[in-house]
N, C-alpha and C positions, 0 to 999 in steps of 0.2 A: 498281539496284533494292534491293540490298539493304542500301546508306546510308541509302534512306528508310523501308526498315521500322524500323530501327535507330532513326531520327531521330522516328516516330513514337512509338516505345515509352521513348524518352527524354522527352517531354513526358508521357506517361500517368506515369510513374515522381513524377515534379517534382511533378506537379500531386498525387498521392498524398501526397507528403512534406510537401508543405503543408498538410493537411486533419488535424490531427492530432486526437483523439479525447477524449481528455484534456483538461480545465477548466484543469489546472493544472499544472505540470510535475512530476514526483515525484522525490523527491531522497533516495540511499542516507546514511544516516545516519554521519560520518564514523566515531564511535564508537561500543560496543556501548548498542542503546537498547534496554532492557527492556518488554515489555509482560505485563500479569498479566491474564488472563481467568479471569473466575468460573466453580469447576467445581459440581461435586454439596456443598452443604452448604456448610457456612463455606472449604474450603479454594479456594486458586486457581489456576491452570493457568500457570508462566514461560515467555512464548515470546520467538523475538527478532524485532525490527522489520526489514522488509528493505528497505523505503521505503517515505515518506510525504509528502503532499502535504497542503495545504491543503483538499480536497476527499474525502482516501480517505487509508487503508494499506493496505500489503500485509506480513504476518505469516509465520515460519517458525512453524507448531503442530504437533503432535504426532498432532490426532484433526482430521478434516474436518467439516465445520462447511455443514450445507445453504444453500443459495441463499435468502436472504431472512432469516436467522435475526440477529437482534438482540441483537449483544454489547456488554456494558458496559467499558470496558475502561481498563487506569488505565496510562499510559504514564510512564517513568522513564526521565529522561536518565543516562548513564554518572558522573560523579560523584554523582547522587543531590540536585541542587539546583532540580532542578524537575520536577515530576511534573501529568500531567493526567490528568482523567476523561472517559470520551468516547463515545460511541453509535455503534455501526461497524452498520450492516446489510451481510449478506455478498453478495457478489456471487458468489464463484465461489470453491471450494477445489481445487487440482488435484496431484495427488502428483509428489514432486520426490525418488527414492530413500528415502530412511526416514523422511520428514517432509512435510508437506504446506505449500505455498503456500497462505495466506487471505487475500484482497484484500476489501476492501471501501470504502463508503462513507460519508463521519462524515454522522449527522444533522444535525448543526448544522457547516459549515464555520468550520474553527480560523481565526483571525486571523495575522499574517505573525508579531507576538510568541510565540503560542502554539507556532510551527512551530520558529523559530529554534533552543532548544536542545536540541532533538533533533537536529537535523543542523551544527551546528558540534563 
């Protein structure tokens, strides 16, 4: 009896793993990728990128950032040879020890070129 509960709970498991949630798969960027968010005034807030997908990032910041709030945001690959602009609405900010996780999603999904030098 207790192979088949086992054997059942082994199909519920599978069939989870396959359903995955995500549009796109999100990928830790091998090197440090810079992201600048606009604070109060001319200055801008440096965070770093913790991955990013063709779909969303997900950001180390500093201050939490409410559910729905529309960042502009200019992302800078580690040698500094290509940078983008990009519309993140937040999805969710959740504290991680002395800095917060900001995930969100681009307004406009980045193309496979735009993704690439951020995570090579």
């Amino acid at each position: 009896m207790r192979s088949s509960l086992r054997k059942h709970l082994s199909i519920f498991v599978q069939r989870r793993l396959l359903n995955e949630r995500r549009g796109s798969k999100r990928n830790m960027p091998v090197h440090r990728t810079l992201c600048l968010i606009p604070s109060s005034g001319e200055e801008r807030t440096t965070t770093l990128v913790h991955n990013i997908s063709r779909t969303g990032v997900a950001l180390q910041t500093d201050d939490a950032y409410a559910p729905g709030t529309l960042l502009r945001v200019l992302l800078v690959n580690e040698s500094h040879t290509f940078s983008l602009t990009a519309d993140v609405n937040v999805v969710r900010s959740i504290r991680m020890s002395d800095h917060y996780l900001t995930a969100g999603s681009f307004v406009r999904p980045l193309s496979h070129e735009e993704v690439v030098p951020f995570i090579q």
